[in-house]
ROTIKE-43104 format. One record per residue: residue number from 1; x, y, z of N, C-alpha, C in turn. Coordinates in steps of 0.05 Angstrom, whole numbers, plus 5000, padded with zeros to 4 digits. Layout:
REM residues N
n;n.east;n.north;n.up;ca.east;ca.north;ca.up;c.east;c.north;c.up
NUM;X;Y;Z;X;Y;Z;X;Y;Z
...
***
This chain:
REM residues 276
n;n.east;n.north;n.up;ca.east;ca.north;ca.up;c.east;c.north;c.up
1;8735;6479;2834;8763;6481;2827;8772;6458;2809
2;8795;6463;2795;8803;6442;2782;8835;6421;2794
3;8843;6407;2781;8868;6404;2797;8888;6418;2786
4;8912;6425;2793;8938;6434;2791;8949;6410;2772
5;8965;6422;2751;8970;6410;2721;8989;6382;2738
6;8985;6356;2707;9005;6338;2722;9006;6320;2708
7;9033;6301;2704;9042;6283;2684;9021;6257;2687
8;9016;6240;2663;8993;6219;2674;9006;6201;2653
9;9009;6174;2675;9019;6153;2664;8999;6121;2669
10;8993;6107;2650;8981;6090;2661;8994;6058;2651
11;9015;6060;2666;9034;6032;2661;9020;6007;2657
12;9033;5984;2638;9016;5963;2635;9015;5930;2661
13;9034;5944;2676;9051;5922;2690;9059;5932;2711
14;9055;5921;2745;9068;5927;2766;9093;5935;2771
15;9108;5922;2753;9145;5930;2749;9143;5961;2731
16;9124;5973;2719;9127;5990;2705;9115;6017;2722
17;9095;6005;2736;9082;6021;2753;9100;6041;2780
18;9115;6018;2788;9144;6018;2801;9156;6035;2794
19;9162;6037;2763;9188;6049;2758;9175;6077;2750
20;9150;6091;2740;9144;6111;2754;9140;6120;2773
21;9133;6107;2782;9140;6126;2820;9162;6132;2825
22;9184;6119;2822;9207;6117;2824;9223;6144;2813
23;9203;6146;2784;9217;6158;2772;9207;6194;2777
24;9185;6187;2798;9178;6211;2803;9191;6223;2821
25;9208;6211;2839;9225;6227;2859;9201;6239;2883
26;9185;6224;2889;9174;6228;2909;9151;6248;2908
27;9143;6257;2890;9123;6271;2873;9090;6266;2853
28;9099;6235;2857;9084;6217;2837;9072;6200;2863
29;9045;6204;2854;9019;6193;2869;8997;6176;2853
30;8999;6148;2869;8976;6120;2851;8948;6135;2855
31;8940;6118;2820;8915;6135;2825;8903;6095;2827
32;8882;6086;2840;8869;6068;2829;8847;6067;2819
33;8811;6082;2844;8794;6075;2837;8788;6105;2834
34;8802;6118;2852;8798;6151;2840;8775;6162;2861
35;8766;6149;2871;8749;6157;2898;8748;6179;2910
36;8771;6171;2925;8786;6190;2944;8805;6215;2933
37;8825;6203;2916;8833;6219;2895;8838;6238;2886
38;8807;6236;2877;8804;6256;2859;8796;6281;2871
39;8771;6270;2880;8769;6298;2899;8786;6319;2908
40;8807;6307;2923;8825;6316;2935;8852;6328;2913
41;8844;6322;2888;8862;6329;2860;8848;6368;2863
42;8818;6356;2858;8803;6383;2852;8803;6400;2874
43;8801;6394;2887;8808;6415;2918;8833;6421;2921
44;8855;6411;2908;8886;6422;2914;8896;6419;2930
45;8890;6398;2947;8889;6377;2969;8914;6366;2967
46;8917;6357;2946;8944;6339;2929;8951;6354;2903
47;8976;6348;2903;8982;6374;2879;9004;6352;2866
48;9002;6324;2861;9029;6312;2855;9041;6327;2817
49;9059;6315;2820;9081;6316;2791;9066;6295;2777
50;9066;6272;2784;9056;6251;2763;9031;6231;2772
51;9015;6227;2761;8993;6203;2777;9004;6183;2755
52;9002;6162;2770;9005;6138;2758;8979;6121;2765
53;8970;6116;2745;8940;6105;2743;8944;6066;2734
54;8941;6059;2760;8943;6035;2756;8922;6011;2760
55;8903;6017;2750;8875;6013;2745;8871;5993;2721
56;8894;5992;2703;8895;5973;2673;8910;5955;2688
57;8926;5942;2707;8941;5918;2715;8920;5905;2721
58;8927;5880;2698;8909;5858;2707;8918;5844;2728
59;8946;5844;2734;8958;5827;2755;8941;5837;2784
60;8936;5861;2784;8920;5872;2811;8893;5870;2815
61;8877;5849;2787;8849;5851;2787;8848;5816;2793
62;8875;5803;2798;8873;5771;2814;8853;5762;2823
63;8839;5734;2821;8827;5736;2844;8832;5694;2850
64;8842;5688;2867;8850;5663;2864;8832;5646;2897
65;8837;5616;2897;8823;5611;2918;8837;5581;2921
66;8843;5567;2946;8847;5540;2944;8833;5542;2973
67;8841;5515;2989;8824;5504;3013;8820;5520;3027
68;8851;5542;3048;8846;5557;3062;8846;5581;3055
69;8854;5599;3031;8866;5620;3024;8853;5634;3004
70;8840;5654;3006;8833;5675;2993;8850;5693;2982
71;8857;5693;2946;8869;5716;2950;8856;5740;2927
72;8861;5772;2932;8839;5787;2924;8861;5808;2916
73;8874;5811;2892;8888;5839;2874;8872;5854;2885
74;8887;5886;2887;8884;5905;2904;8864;5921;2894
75;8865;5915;2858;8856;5932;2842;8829;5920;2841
76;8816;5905;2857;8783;5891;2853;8773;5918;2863
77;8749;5921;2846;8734;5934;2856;8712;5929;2878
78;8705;5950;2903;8680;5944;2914;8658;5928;2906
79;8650;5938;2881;8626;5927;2874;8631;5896;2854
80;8665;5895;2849;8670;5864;2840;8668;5846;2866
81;8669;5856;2891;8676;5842;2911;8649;5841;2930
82;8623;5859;2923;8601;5855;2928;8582;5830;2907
83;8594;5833;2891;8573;5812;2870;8582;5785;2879
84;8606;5768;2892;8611;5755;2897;8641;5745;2895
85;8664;5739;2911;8685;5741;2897;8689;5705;2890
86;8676;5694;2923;8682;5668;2935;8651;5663;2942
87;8646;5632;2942;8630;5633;2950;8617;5625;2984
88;8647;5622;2986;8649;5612;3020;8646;5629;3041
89;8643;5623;3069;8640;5647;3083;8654;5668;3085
90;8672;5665;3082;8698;5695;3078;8678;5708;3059
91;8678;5692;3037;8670;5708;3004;8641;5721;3019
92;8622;5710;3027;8597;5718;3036;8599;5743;3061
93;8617;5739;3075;8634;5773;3093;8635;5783;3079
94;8654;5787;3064;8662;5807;3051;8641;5818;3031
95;8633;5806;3018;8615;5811;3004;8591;5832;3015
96;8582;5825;3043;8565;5839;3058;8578;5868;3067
97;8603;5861;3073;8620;5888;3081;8620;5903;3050
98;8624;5897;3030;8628;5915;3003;8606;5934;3003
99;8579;5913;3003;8556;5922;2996;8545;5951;3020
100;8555;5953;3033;8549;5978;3054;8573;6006;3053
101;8581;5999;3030;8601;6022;3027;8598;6040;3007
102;8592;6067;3020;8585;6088;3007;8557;6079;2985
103;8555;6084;2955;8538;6074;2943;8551;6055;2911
104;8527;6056;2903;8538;6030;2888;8551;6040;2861
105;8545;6071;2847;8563;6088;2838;8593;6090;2839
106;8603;6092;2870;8627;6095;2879;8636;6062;2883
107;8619;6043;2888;8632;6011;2896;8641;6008;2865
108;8629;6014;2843;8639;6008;2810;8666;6023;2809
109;8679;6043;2817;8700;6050;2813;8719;6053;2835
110;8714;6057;2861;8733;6046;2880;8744;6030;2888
111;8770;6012;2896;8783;5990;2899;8787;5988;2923
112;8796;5962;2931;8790;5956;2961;8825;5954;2962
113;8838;5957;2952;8873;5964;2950;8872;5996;2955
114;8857;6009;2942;8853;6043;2939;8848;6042;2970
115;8826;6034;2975;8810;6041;3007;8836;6035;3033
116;8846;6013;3030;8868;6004;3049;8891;6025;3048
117;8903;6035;3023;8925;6052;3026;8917;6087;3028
118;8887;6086;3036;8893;6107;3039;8888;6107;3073
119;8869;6091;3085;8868;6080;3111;8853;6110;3125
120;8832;6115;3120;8816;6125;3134;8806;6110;3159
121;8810;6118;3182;8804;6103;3205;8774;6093;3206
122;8754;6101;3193;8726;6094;3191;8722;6076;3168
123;8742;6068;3150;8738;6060;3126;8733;6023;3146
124;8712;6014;3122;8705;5984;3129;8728;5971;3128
125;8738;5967;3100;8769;5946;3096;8780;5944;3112
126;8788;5969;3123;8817;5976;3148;8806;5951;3172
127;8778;5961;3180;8768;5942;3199;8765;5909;3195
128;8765;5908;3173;8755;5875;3163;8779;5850;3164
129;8802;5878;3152;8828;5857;3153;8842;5851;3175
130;8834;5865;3201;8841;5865;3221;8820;5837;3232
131;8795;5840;3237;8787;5819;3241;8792;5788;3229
132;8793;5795;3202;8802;5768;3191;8836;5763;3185
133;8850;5777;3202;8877;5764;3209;8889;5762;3180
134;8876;5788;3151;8888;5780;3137;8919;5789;3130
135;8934;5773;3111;8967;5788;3104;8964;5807;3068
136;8976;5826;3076;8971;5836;3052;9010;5837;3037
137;9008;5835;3007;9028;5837;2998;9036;5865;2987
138;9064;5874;2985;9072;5907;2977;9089;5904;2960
139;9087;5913;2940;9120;5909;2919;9123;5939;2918
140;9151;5936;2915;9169;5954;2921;9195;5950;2904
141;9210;5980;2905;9233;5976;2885;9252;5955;2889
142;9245;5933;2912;9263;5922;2918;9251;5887;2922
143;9230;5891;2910;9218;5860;2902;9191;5871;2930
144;9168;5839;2933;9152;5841;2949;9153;5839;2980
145;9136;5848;3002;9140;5835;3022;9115;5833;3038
146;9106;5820;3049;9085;5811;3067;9085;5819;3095
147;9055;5836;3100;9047;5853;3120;9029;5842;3140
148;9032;5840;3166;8999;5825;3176;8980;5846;3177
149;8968;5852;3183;8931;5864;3189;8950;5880;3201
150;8961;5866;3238;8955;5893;3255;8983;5907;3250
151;9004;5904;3229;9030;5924;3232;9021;5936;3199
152;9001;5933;3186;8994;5955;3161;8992;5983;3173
153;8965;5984;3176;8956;6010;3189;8966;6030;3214
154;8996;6050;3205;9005;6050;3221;8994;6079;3238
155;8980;6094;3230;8970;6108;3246;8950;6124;3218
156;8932;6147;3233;8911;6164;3224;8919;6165;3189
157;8909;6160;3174;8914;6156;3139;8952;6157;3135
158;8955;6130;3148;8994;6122;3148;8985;6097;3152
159;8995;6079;3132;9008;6050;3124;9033;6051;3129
160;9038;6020;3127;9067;6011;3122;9071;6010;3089
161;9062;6021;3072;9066;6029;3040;9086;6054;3045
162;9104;6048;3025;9126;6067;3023;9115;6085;2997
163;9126;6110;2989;9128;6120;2977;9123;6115;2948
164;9142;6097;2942;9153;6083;2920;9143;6049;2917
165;9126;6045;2933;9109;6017;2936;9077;6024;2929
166;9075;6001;2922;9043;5998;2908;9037;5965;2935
167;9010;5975;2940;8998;5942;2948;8991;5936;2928
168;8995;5894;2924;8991;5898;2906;8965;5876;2912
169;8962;5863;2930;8941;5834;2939;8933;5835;2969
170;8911;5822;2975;8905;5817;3004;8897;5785;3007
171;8908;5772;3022;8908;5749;3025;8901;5743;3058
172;8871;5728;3054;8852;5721;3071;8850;5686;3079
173;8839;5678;3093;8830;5657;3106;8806;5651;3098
174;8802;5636;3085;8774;5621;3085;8769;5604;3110
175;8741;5618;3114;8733;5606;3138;8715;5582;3134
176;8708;5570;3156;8699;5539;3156;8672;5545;3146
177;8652;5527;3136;8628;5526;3138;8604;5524;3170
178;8628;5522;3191;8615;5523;3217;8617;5561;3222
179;8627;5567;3209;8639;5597;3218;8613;5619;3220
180;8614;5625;3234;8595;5649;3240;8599;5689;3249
181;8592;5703;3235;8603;5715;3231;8584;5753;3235
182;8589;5774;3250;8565;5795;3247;8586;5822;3244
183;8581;5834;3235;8585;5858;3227;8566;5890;3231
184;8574;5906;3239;8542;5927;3253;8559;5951;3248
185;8548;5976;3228;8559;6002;3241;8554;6020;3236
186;8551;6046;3250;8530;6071;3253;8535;6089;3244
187;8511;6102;3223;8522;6125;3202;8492;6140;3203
188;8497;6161;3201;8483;6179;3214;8469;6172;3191
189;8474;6176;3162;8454;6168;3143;8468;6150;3129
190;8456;6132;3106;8461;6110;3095;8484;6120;3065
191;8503;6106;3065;8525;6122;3044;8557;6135;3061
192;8544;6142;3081;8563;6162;3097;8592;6147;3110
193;8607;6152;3117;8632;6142;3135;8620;6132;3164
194;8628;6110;3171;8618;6109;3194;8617;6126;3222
195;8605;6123;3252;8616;6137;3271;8630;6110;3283
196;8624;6091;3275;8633;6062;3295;8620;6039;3284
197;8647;6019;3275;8639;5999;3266;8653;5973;3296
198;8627;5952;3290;8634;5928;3296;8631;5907;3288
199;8649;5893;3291;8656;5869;3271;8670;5852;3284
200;8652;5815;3287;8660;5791;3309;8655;5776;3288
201;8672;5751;3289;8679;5727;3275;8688;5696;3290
202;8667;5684;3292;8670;5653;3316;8668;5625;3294
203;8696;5621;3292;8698;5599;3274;8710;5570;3294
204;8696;5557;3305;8708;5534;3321;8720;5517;3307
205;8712;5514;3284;8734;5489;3271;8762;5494;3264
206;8760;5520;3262;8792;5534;3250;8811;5550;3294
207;8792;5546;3311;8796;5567;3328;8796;5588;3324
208;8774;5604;3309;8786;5637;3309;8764;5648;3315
209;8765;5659;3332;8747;5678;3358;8761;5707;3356
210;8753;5721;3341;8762;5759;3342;8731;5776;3335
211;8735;5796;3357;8727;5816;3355;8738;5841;3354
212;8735;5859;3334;8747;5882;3329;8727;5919;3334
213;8726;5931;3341;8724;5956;3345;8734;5980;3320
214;8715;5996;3298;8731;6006;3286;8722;6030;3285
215;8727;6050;3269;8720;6077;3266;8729;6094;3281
216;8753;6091;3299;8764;6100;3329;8773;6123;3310
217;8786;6141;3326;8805;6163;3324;8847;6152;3317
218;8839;6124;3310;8867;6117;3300;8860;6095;3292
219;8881;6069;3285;8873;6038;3276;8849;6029;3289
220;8832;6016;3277;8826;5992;3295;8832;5981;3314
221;8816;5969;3333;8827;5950;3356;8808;5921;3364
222;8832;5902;3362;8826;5879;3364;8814;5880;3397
223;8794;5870;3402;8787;5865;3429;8781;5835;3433
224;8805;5822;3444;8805;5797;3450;8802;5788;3465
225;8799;5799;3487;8787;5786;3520;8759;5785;3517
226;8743;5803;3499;8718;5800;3496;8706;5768;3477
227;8726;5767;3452;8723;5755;3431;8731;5718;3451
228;8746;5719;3472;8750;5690;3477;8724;5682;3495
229;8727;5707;3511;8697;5705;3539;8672;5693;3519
230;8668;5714;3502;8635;5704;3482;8640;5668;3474
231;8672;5657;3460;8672;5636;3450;8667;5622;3475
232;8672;5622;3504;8671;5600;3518;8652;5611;3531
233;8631;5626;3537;8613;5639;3560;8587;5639;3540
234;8580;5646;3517;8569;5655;3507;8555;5688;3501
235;8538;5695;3492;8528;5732;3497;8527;5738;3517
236;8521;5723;3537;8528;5740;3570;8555;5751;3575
237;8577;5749;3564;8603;5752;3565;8607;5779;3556
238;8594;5788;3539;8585;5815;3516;8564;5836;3523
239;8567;5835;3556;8555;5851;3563;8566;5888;3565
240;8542;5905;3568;8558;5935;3555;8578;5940;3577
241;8584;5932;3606;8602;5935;3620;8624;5917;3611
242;8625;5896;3600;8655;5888;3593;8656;5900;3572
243;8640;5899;3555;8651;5916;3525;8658;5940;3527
244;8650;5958;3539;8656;5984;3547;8688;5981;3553
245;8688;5967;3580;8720;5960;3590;8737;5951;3576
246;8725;5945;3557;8744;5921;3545;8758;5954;3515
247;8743;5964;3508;8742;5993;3484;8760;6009;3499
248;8755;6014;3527;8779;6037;3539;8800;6031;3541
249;8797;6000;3550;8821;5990;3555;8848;5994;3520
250;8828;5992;3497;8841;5987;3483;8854;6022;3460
251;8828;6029;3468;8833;6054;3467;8826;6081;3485
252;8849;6078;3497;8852;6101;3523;8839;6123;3514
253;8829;6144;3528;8817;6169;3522;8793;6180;3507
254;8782;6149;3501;8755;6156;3479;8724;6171;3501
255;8723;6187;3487;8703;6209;3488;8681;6187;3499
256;8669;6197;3527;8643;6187;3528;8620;6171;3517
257;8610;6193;3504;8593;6196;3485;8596;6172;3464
258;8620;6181;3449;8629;6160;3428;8632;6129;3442
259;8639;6124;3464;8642;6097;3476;8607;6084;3475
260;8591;6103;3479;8567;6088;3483;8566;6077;3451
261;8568;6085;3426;8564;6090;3401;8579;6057;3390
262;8607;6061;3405;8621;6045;3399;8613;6016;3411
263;8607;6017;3427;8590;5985;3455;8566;5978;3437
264;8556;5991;3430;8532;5989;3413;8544;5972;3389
265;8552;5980;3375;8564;5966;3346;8578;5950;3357
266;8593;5947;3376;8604;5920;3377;8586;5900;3389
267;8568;5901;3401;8556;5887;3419;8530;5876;3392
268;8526;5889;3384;8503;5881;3361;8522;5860;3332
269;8544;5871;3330;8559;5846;3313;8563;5824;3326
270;8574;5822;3358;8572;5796;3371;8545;5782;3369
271;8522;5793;3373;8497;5777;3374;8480;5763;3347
272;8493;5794;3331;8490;5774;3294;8506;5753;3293
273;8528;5749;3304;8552;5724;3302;8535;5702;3317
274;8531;5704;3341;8529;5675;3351;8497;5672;3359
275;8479;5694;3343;8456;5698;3335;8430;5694;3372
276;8411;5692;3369;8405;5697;3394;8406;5667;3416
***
């Protein structure tokens, strides 16, 4: 199939980008890395009035760094953010998280701004920014405003992005050089969406002890009774009966089956973190 006909604008500037959407009346849909997209153009999935292709803003291809703060325009691509963005441990996460997403075809043209607004519950990003406590920025017809991790993703492919808003940055924590860090998650084949990601981060110099749970049937979930027990108990704390308890607890009603899937990926990112 092809897509359903449609106006194509590719503004030079976030304020311009704005004022088509705007000007679309609620009809006009960002294109960034085209990933997701498109597909969904050609299947008739999405049928908008106008794409606004905001893929030429250099302001969204940022990439800045001082002591504690990472920050990463929306419009970086996967595979800009696999080759290296930082060279510190954040930069070296992330980097590891880029590099396991889908293939390296799709990391050259997908954006990690694209991946977040569209918030597939299995998508890596969704999971990462939750772990790393990061804030993301949104401009909007009415200037910018600043989001944490856990009030973005507000349910099954729903952000806190309005209509008429573009993300436009994600702004991270650089972690210490003591920081230690594992990531684990299970795909039936290599390329694919996950069934369950896990992802733990034990930084003592900064205090930041989180473990997160992803791929659920909605957001992510921070599991922090697990993430303090490991910092002060060590891997015995991360055993499959508290992890288990600790997943239902956070997400009521998960399928059997899937809980074993999910204990697994978390329990194998804790042990890459604070290693054997």
């Amino acid at each position: 199939m092809k897509p359903a006909s449609f106006e194509y604008v590719a503004p030079p500037s976030i304020e311009a980008a704005l004022g088509a959407l705007a000007a679309g009346g609620g009809e006009a849909r960002v294109l960034a890395g085209g990933q997701t997209l498109g597909p969904l153009l050609n299947m008739r999935l999405a049928a908008p009035r106008c794409l606004v292709d905001i893929g030429r803003i250099a302001a969204l291809k940022r990439l800045e760094t001082n002591a504690d703060t990472l920050f990463i325009g929306a419009g970086n691509t996967h595979a800009a953010i696999e080759d290296g963005v930082d060279p510190s441990t954040t930069g070296r996460l992330l980097s590891y998280v880029a590099s396991k997403i889908a293939y390296r075809a799709i990391r050259t043209r997908g954006t990690i701004g694209g991946s977040l607004a569209h918030a597939d519950p299995a998508a890596d990003w969704i999971a990462t920014i939750l772990l790393l406590d990061a804030v993301l920025t949104i401009a909007g017809p009415s200037g910018s405003r600043r989001v944490t991790a856990p009030d973005f993703m507000t349910g099954v492919f729903s952000t806190a992005i309005g209509p008429s808003d573009i993300l436009s940055a994600i702004e991270l924590p650089r972690l210490s050089t003591r920081a230690r860090w594992g990531y684990y998650k299970v795909c039936r084949k290599i390329g694919e969406f996950p069934e369950a990601i896990g992802a733990a981060v034990f930084d003592p110099e900064r205090g930041m002890n989180r473990v997160v749970a992803g791929a659920l049937d909605g957001p992510p979930v921070f599991l922090a009774t697990i993430a303090e027990a490991v910092a002060r108990e060590g891997g015995a704390a991360a055993s499959m009966a508290a992890v288990s308890e600790a997943i239902q607890a956070a997400a009521p009603g998960i399928d059997p089956i899937d809980l074993r899937v999910h204990v697994a990926s978390v329990r194998r990112a804790v042990f890459q973190a604070i290693g054997p």
